[in-house]
C-alpha positions as CSV (number, residue, x, y, z in Angstrom):
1,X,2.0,7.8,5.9
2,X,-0.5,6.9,3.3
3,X,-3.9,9.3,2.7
4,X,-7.0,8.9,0.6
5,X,-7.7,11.5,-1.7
6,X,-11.6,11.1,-2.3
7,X,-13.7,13.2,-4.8
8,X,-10.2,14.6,-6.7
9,X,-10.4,16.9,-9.8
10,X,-8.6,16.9,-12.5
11,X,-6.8,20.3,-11.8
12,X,-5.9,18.8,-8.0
13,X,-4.3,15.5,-8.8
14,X,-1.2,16.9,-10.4
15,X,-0.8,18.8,-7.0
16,X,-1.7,16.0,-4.8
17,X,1.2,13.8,-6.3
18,X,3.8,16.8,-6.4
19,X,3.3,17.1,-2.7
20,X,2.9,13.5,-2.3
21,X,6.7,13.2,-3.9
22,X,7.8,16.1,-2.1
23,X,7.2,14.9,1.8
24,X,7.2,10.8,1.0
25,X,3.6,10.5,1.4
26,X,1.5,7.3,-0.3
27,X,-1.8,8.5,-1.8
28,X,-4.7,6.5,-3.0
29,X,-6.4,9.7,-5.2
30,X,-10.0,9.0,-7.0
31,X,-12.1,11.4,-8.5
32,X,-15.0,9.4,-6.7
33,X,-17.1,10.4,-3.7
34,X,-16.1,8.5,-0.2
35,X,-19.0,5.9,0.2
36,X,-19.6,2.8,2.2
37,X,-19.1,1.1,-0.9
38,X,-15.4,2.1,-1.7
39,X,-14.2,1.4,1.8
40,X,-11.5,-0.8,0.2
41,X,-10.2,2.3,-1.3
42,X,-8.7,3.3,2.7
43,X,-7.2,0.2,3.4
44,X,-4.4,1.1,5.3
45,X,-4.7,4.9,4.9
46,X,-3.8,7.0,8.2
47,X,-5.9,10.2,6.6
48,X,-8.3,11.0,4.5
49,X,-9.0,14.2,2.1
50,X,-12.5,15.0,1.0
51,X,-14.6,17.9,-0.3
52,X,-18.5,18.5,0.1
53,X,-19.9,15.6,0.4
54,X,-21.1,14.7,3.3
55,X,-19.3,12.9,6.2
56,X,-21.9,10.5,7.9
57,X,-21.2,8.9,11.6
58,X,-21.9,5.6,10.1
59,X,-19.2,6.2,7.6
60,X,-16.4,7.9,10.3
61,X,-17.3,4.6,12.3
62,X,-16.0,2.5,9.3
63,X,-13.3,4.5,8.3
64,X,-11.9,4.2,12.3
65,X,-12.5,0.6,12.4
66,X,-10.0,0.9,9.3
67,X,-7.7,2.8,11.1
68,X,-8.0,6.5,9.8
69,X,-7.6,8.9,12.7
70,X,-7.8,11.9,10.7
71,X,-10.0,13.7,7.7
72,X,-9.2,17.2,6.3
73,X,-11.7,18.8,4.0
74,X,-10.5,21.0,1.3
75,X,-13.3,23.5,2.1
76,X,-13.7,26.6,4.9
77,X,-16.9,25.2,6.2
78,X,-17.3,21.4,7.6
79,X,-20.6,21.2,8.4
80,X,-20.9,18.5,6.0
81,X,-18.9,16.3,8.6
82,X,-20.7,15.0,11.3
83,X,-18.7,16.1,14.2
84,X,-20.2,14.4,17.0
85,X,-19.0,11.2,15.9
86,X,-15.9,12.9,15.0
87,X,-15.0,13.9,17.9
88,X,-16.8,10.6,19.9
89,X,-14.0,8.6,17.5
90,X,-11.8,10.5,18.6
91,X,-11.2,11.5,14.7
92,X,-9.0,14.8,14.0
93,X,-10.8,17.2,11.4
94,X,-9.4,19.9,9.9
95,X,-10.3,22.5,7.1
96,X,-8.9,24.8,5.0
97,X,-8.9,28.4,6.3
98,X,-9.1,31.9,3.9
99,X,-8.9,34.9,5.2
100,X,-12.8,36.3,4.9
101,X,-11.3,39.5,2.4
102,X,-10.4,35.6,-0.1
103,X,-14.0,34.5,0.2
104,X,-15.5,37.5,0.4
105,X,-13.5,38.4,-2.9
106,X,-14.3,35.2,-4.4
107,X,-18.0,35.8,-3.5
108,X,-17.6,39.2,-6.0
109,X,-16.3,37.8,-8.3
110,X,-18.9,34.3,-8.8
111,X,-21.4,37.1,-8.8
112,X,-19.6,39.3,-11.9
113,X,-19.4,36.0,-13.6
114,X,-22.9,35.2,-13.4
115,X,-23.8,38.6,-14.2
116,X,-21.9,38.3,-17.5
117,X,-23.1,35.0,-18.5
118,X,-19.7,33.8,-18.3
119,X,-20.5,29.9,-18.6
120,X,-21.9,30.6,-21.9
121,X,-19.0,32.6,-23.2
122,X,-16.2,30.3,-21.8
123,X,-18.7,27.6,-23.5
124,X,-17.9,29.1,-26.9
125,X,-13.8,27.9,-26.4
């Protein structure tokens, strides 16, 4: 199986290519956003990982013509992904799922952050 890792961080890619080892999966990772311009990069991918950005049915139509019959978004929501065409593809789409006391956790915590100014302080380092 081969999957394209679009929009990667730093912090992700050394994960993407343990678990990549680890089940004999062939990865095509960039840390750039999934465009009609870097179809290239899904040549002969199966799957394809993305984040935020969004999903449009004209690029789902390309990406099936290529042969990718799933995406996964490493987010809870996927309203970003048009679903429609999704699902008129007959594309699989699946997203990450937290519990709601993780995001709701993670919501506390973003806002004790910004309370403290802690941009400018981890700035400092």
């Amino acid at each position: 199986m081969k999957i394209a890792v679009f929009s990667c961080r730093p912090d992700e890619r050394p994960l993407f290519e343990y678990y990549g080892k680890k089940y004999q999966i062939e990865l095509v990772i960039t840390e750039e956003a999934p465009t009609m311009d870097n179809l290239a990069l899904i040549r002969g991918c199966h799957a394809v990982s993305v984040i935020t950005t969004p999903i449009s049915g004209m690029l789902l139509t390309a990406w099936k013509k290529e042969g990718i019959r799933a995406v996964s978004t490493r987010t809870v929501g996927y309203d970003h992904i048009d679903m429609q065409t999704a699902k008129d593809l007959n594309i699989s789409i699946s997203n990450v799922s937290y519990t709601p006391h993780t995001v709701a956790e993670y919501t506390v915590m973003t806002i004790l952050m910004a309370i403290r100014r802690m941009k400018t302080i981890l700035m400092r380092y």
